[in-house]
KOLGU-209430 format. One line per field, with one value per residue (C-alpha): x, y, z. Coordinates in Angstrom, 2 decimals, m for minus. Each point is the difference from the previous one (the first is absolute). Example, Ala and Ser with C-alpha at 12.3 -4.5 7.8 and 13.67 -1.06 7.14 Angstrom:
<atoms>
x: c(12.30 / 1.37)
y: c(m4.50 / 3.44)
z: c(7.80 / m0.66)
</atoms>
This chain:
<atoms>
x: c(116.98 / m3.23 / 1.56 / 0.17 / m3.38 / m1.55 / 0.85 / 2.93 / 2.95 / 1.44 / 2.54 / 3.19 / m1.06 / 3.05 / 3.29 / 2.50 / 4.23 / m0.64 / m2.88 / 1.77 / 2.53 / m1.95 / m1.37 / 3.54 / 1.31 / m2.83 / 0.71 / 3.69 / m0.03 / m2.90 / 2.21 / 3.11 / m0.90 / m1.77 / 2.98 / 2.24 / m2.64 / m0.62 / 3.85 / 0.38 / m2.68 / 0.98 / 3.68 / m0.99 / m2.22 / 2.37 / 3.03 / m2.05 / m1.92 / 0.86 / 3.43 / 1.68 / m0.65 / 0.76 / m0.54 / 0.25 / m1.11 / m1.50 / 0.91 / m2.87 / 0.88 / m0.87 / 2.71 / 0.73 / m2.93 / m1.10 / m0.87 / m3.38 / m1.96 / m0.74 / m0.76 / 3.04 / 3.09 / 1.08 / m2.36 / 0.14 / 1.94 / m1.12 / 2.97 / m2.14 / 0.89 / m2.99 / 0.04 / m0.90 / m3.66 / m1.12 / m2.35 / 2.26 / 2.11 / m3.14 / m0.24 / 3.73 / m0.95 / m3.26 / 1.99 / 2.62 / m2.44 / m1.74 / m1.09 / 0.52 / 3.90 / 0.27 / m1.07 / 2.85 / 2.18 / m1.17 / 0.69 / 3.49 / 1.35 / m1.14 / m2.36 / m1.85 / 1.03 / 0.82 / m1.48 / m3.06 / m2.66 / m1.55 / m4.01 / 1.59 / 2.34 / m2.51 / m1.25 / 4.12 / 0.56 / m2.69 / 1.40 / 3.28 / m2.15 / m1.26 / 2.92 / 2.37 / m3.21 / 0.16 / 4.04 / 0.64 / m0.40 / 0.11 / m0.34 / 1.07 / 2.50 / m1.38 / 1.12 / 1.91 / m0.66 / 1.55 / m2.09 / 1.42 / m1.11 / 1.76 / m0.77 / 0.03 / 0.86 / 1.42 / 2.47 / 2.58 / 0.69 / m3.60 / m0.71 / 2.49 / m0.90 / m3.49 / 0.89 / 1.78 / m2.22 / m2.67 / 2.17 / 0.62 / m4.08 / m0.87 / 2.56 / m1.27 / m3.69 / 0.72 / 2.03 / m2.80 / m2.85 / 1.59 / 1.07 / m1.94 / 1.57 / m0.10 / 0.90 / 3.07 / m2.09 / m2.46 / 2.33 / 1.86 / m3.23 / m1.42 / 3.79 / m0.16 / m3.71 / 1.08 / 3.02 / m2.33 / m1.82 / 2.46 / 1.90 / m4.04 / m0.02 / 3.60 / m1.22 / m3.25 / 1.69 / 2.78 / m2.64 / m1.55 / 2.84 / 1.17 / m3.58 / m0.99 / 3.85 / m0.23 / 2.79 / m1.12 / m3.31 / m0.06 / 3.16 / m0.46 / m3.68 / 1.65 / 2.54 / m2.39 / m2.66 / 3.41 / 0.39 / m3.47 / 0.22 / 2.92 / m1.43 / m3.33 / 2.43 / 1.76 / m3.09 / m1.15 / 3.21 / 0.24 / m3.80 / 0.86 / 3.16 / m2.21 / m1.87 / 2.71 / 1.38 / m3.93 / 0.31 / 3.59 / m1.17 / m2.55 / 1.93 / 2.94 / m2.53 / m1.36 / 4.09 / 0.62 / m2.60 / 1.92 / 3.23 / 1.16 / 1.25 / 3.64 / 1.05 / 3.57 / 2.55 / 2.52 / m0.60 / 3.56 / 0.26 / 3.33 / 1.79 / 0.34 / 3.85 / m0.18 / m2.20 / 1.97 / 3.45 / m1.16 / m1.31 / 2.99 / 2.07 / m2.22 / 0.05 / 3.97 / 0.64 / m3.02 / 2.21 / 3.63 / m1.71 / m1.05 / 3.83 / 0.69 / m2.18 / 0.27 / 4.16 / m1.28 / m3.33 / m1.36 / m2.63 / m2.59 / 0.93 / m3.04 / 1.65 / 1.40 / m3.46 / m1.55 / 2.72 / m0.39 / m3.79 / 0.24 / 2.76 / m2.85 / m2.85 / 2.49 / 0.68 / m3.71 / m0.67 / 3.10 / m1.75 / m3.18 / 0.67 / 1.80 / m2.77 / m2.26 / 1.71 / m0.80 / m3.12 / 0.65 / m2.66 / 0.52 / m3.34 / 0.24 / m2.60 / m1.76 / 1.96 / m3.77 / m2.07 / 2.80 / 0.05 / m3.85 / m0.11 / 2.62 / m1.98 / m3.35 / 1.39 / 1.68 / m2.96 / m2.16 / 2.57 / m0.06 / m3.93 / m0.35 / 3.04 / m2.33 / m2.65 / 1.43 / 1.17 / m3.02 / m1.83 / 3.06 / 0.01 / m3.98 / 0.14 / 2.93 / m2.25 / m2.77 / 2.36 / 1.16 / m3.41 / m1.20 / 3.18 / m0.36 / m3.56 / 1.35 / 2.84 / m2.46 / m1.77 / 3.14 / 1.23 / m2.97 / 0.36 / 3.75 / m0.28 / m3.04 / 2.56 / 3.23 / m1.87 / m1.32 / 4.28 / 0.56 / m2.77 / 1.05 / 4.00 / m1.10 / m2.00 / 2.69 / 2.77 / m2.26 / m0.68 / 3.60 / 0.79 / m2.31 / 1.29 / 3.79 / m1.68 / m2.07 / 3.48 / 1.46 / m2.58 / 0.29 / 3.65 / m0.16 / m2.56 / 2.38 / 2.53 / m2.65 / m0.06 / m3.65 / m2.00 / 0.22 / 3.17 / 1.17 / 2.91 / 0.10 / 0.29 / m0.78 / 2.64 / 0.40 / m0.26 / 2.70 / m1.99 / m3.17 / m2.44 / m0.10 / 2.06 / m1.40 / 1.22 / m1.99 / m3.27 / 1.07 / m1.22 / m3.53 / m0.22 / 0.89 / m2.62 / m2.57 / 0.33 / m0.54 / m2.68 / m1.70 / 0.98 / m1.17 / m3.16 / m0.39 / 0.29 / m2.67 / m2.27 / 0.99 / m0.56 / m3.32 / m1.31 / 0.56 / m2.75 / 2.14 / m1.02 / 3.74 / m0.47 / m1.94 / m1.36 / m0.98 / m1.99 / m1.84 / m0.36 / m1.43 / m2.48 / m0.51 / m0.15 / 2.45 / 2.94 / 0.24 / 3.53 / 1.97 / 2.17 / 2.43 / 0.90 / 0.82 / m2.58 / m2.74 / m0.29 / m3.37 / m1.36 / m2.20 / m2.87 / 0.64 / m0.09 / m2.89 / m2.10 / 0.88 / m0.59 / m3.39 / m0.71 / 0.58 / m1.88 / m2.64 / 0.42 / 0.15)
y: c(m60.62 / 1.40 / 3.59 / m0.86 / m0.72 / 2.32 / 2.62 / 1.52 / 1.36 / 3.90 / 0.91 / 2.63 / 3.56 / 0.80 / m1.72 / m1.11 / 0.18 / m3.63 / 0.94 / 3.26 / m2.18 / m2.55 / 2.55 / 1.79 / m3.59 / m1.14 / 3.31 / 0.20 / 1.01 / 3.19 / 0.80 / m0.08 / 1.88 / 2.46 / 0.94 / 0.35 / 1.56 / 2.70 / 0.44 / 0.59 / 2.39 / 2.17 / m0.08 / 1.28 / 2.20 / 1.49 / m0.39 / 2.20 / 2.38 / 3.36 / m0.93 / 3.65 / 3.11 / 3.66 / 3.08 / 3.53 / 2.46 / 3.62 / 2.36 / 3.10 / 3.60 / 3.42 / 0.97 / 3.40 / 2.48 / 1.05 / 3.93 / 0.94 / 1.55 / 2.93 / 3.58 / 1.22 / m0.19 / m1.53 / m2.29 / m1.02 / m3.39 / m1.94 / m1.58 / m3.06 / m3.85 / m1.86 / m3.56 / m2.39 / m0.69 / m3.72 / 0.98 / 1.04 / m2.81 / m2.42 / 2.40 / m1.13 / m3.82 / 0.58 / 1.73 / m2.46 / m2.94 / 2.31 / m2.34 / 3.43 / m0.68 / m3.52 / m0.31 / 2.96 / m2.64 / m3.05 / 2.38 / 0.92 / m3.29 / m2.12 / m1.68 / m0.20 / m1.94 / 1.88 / m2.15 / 0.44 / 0.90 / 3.21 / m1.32 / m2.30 / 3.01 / 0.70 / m2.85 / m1.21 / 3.10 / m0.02 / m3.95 / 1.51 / 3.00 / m3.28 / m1.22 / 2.50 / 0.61 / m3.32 / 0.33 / 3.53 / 0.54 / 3.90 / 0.78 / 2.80 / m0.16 / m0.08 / 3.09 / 1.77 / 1.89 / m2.75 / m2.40 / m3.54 / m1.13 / m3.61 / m2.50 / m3.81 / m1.58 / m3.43 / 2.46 / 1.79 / 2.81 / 0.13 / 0.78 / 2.94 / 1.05 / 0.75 / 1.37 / 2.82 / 0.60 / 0.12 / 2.48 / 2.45 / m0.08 / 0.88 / 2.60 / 1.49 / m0.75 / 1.62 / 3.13 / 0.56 / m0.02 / 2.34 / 2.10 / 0.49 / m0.02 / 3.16 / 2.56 / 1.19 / 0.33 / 1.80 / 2.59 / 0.05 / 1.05 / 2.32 / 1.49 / 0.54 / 1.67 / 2.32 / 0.73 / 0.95 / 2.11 / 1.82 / 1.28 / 0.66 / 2.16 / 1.59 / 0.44 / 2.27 / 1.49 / 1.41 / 0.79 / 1.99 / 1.89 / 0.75 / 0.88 / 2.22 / 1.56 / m0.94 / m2.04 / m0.01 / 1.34 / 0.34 / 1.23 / 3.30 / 0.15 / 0.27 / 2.53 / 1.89 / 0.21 / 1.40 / 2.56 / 0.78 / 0.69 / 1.84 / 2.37 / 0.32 / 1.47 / 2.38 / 1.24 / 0.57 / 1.81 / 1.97 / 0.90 / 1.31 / 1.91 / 1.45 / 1.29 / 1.57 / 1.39 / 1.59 / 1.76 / 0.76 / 1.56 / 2.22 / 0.98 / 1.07 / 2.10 / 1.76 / 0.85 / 1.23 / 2.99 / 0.68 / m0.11 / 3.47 / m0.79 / 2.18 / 1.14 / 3.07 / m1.98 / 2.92 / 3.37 / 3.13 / 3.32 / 1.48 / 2.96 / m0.01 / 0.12 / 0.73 / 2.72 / 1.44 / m0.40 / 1.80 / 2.61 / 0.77 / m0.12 / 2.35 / 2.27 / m0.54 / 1.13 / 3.32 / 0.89 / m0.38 / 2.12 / 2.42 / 0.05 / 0.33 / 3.19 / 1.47 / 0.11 / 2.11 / 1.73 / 1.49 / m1.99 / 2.31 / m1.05 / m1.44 / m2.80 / m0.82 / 0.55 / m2.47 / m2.79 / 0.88 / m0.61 / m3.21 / m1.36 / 1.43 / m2.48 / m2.56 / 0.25 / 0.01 / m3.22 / m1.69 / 0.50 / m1.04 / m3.13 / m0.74 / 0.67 / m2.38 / m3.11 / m2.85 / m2.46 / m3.86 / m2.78 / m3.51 / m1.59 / m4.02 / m3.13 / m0.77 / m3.08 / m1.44 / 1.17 / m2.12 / m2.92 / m0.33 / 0.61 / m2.61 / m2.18 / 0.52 / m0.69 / m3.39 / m1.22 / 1.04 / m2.15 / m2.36 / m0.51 / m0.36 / m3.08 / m0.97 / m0.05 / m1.61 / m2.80 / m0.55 / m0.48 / m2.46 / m1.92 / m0.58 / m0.55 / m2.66 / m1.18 / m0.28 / m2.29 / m2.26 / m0.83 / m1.12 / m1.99 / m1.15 / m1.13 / m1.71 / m1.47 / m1.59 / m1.64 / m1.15 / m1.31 / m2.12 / m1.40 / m0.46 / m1.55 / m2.88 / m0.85 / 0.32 / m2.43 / m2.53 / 0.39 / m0.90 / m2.66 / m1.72 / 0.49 / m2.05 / m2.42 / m0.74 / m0.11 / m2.06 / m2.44 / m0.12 / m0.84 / m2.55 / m1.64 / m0.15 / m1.65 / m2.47 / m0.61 / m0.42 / m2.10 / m2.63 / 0.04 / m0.98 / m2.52 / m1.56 / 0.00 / m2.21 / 2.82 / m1.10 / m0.89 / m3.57 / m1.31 / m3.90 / m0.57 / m3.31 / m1.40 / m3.29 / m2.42 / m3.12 / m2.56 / m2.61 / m2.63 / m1.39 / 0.96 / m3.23 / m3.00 / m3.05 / m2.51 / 1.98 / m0.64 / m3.70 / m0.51 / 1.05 / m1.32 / m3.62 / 0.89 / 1.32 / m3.25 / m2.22 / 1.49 / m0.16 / m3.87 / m0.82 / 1.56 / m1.55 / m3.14 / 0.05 / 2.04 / m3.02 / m2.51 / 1.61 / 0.31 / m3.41 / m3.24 / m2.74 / m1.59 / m1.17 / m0.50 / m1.26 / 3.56 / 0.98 / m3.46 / 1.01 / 3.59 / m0.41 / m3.33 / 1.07 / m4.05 / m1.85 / m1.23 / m4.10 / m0.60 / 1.54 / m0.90 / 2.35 / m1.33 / 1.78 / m1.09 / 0.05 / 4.30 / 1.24 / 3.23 / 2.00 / m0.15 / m3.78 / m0.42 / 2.01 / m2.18 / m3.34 / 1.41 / 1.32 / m3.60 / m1.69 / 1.86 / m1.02 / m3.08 / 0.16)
z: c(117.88 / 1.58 / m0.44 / m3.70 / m0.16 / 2.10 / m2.49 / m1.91 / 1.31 / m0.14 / m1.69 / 1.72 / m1.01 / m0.99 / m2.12 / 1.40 / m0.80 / m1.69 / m1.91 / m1.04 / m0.92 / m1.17 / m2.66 / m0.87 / m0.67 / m2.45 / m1.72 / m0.97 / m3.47 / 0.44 / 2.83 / m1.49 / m3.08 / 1.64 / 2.14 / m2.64 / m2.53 / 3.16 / 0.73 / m3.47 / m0.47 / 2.65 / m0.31 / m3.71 / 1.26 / 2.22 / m2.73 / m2.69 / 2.08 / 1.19 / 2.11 / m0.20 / 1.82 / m1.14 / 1.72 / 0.16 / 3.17 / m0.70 / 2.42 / 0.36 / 1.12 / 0.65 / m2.97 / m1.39 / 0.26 / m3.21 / m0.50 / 0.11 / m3.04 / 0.66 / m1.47 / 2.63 / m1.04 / 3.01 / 1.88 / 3.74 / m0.20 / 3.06 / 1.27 / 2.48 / m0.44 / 0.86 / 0.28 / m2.78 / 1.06 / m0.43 / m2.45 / m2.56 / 0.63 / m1.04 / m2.92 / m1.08 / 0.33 / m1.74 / m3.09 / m0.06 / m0.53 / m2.33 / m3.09 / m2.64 / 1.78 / m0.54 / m3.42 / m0.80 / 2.09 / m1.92 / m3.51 / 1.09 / 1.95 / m3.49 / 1.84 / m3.44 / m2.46 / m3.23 / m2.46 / 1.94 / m2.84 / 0.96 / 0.11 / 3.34 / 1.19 / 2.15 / 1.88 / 0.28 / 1.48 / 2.70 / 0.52 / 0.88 / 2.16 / 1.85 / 0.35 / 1.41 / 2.33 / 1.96 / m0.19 / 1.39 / 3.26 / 1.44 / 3.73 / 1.96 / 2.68 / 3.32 / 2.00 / m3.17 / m2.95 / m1.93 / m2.66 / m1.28 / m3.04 / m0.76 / m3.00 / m0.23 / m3.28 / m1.12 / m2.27 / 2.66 / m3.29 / m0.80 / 3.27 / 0.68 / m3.75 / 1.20 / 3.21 / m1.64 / m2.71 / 3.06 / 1.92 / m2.89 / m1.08 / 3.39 / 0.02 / m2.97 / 1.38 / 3.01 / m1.28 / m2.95 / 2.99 / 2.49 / m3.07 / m3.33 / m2.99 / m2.04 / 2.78 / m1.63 / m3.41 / 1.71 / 1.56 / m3.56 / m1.56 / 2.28 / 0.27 / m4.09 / 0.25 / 2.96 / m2.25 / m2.83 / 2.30 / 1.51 / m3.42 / m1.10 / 3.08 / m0.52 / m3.73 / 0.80 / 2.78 / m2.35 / m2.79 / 2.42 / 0.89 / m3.85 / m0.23 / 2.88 / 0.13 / 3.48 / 1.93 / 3.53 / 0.07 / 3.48 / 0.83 / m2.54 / 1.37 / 3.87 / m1.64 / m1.84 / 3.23 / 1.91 / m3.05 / 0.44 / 3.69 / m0.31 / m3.02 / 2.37 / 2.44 / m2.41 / m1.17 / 3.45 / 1.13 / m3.52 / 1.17 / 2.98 / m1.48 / m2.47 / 2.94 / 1.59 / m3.42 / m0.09 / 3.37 / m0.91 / m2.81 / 1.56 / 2.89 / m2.09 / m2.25 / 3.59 / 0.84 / m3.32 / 0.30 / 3.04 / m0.99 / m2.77 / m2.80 / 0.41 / 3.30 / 1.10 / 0.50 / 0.06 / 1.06 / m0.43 / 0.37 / m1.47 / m1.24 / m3.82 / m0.44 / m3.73 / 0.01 / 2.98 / m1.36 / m3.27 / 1.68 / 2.17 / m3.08 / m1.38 / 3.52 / m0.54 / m3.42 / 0.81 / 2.97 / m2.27 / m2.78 / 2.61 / 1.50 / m3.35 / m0.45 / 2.73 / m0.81 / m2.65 / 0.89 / 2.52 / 2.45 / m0.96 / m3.72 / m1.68 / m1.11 / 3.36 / 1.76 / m2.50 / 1.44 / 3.55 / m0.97 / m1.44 / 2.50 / 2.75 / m2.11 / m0.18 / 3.59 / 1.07 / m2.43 / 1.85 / 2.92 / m1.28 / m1.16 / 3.06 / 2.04 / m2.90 / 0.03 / m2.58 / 1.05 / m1.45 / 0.83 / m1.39 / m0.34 / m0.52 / m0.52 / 3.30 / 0.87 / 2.05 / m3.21 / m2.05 / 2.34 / m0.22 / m3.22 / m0.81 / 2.61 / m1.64 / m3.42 / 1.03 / 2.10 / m2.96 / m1.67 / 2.17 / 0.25 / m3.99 / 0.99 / 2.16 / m1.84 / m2.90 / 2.03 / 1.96 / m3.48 / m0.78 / 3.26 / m0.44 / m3.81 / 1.09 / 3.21 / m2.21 / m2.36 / 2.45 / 1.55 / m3.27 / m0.33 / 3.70 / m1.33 / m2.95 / 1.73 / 2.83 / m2.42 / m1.94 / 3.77 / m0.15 / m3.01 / 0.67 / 3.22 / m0.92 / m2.86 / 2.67 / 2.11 / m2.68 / m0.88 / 3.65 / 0.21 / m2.86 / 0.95 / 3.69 / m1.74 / m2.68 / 2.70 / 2.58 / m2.78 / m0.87 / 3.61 / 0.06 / m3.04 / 1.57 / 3.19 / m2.22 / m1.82 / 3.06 / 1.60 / m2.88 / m0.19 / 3.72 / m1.02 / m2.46 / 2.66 / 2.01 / 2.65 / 1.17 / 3.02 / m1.22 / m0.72 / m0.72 / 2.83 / m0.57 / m3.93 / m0.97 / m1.09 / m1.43 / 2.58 / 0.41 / 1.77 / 0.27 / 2.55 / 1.59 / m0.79 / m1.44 / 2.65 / 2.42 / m2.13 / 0.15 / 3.32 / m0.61 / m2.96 / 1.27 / 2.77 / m2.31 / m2.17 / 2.53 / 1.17 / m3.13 / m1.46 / 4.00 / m0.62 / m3.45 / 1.30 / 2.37 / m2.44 / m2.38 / 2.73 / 1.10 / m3.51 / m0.67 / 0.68 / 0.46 / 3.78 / 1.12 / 3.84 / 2.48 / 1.54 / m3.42 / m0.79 / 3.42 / m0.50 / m3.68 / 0.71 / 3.65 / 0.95 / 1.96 / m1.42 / 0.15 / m1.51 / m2.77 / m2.77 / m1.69 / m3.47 / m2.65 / m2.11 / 2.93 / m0.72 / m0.38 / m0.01 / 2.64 / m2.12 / m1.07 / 3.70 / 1.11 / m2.84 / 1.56 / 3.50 / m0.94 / m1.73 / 2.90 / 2.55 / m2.47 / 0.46 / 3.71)
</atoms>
């Protein structure tokens, strides 16, 4: 009694079971319906949200090497593997959440509706951006050059729809940023002008030749310089021969005044047999006629001594001409008079050869200078258009190279021969990600929870002054006696007036 009215009692600090109780108890109904409305809501939740999982995995590589471009025909090819830095495996992640990407995705899966009108194409097309945004999830592999890209959707074919669509954009993404379209176009049309070029060259390079008469300028202009040094030699050994034909000339003249004309070349002395044998016939037939006479006449006959005269003459002329034999001398050419006259006669011969050539050789010398000079500058001309030919030729057949390694290069890209490559596909998953028993758990937990705290925001919230402690704690005066009746229920305020009245009083 005197603690009562000394002053008010405290109340506990904090509820106890009973009064937890105590307030669960007067609250059945909010409790009960806010279980079941929170069970409900998340068992829906968790029955019509995302439930299945698809994935794929992209696997990056050092791949083929593709050939340099290059004004070579063949280009160093550098054969190193270096890792896959983690830079450009951020770059991979970045591109596959690439918004340009997903809206090709959200296009191709039919993420759109297709009665969409076109004025709201765009905004339901950045919805579905949004959406496949929160719902994909890309991370690299820790410790490998591998990247898993994986989709939740309510939808299980949905999901795996847009998963492949994904994997083939990025594909093409990927393949159309490490190579540029229009290389094989390029090389076509720069193939086709070098082509044009090169007949333009072969053209004016065969004009040039029906024109100048010339077929390999420098090949008749090295012939014609080897004529020419071979006529500069003539001349200079028909020179010299002239020379010697000169001195030849001159010393023959010298041995010809030497030399007679007609030398003896047979020298006889003989009797002359005719003359002799006529006159011994003639002594013969004197000395018969003077037999004769003398057979008939005397020697001192006239007659007789005329005979023995003339056989006496005929005698002494027998003897003369004995004693006088014939003299024959044969006189002939002078065979050294003949041989230098023959020799000065062919060297004079010889020299006017000489001479005739040696104004041939430099009439023909002077002819193939000028043709040396001609065919120099022919060479010229002939080689700048050989070598725009051969330019041309390279550039057509570098640029035709190139094309068949562009061709090749995108037939390998077809062939998904790439540093990135998808080793993993999606597919159509068969099960959810999680099972809804196992969400049943927290969602019995979660709704408790929340119709527990509902009833003690409800319970808080509300005036009503049901027990003793509150009385005290709201009037702050001792509490004398108290009644519980159902219709004895009065609010905090309704209380705090009466109190405050009868303090007044006091």
């Amino acid at each position: 009694m005197t603690h009562s009215l000394t002053g008010p009692s405290r109340p506990s600090v904090s509820p106890t079971p009973r009064d937890v109780a105590a307030i669960l108890f007067r609250r059945p109904r909010l409790v009960a319906i806010s279980f079941a409305l929170t069970t409900l809501a998340v068992m829906l939740f968790v029955a019509f949200s995302a439930r299945y999982e698809s994935h794929f995995k992209v696997l990056l590589r050092r791949g083929r090497l593709d050939p340099m471009i290059s004004a070579q025909p063949s280009s160093n090819v550098d054969f190193s593997r270096p890792d896959i830095t983690e830079e450009e495996l951020n770059s991979e992640v970045v591109l596959l959440k690439d918004e340009d990407l997903l809206r090709s995705v959200a296009l191709s899966a039919g993420l759109i509706d297709p009665s969409t009108k076109q004025a709201d194409l765009a905004a339901e097309l950045e919805r579905a951006v949004r959406k496949l945004t929160r719902r994909l999830d890309v991370e690299g592999l820790r410790k490998s050059n591998l990247i898993q890209v994986s989709y939740k959707d309510s939808d299980a074919q949905r999901s795996e729809r847009i998963l492949a669509s994904l994997s083939k954009a990025y594909i093409h993404k990927h393949t159309s940023l490490l190579r540029p379209d229009g290389q094989v176009r390029f090389f076509n049309e720069q193939a086709a002008e070098s082509e044009k070029k090169l007949h333009q060259s072969e053209t004016e390079l065969v004009n040039f030749t029906r024109a100048s008469g010339v077929v390999a300028a420098t090949l008749e202009r090295d012939i014609a310089v080897e004529k020419l040094g071979e006529t500069d030699a003539g001349i200079r050994l028909i020179d010299q021969d002239r020379a010697e034909a000169e001195k030849r000339i001159a010393l023959l003249g010298d041995q010809l005044k030497q030399f007679p004309a007609r030398s003896v070349t047979t020298k006889r002395w003989a009797d002359n047999p005719a003359v002799l044998e006529k006159m011994k016939t003639h002594l013969l037939e004197l000395e018969l006629k003077r037999t004769e006479l003398l057979t008939r006449f005397e020697p001192s006959y006239r007659l007789v001594q005329e005979v023995e005269r003339q056989v006496g003459e005929t005698k002494a002329t027998i003897e003369a001409e004995a004693l006088t034999p014939v003299r024959d001398e044969t006189t002939d050419r002078d065979p050294n008079f003949e041989w230098a006259r023959l020799e000065l006669e062919k060297t004079e011969v010889q020299k006017a050869g000489l001479l005739a050539r040696f104004y041939g050789a430099t009439v023909q010398a002077d002819s193939l200078r000028e043709t040396a000079k001609n065919l120099q500058a022919r060479s010229v001309e002939q080689q700048d258009l050989v070598r725009s030919v051969k330019a041309d030729e390279e550039n057509y057949l570098l640029y035709l190279r190139k094309l068949e390694e562009a061709r090749i290069s995108e037939a390998l890209d077809e062939s998904a021969i790439l540093n990135a490559a998808i080793v993993e596909p999606p597919v159509v998953p068969a099960l959810p990600n999680h099972p809804l028993a196992l969400y049943l758990l927290p969602a019995l937990g979660l709704a408790a929870f929340s119709s527990i705290g509902l009833a003690f925001a409800a319970d808080y919230y509300d005036p009503t002054v049901r027990t003793p402690q509150e009385a005290i704690g709201v009037l702050n005066v001792p509490v004398l006696a108290w009644f519980p009746t159902a219709g004895n229920v009065f609010s905090r305020s309704d209380r705090l007036q009466s109190a405050f009245r009868k303090g007044e009083r006091s």
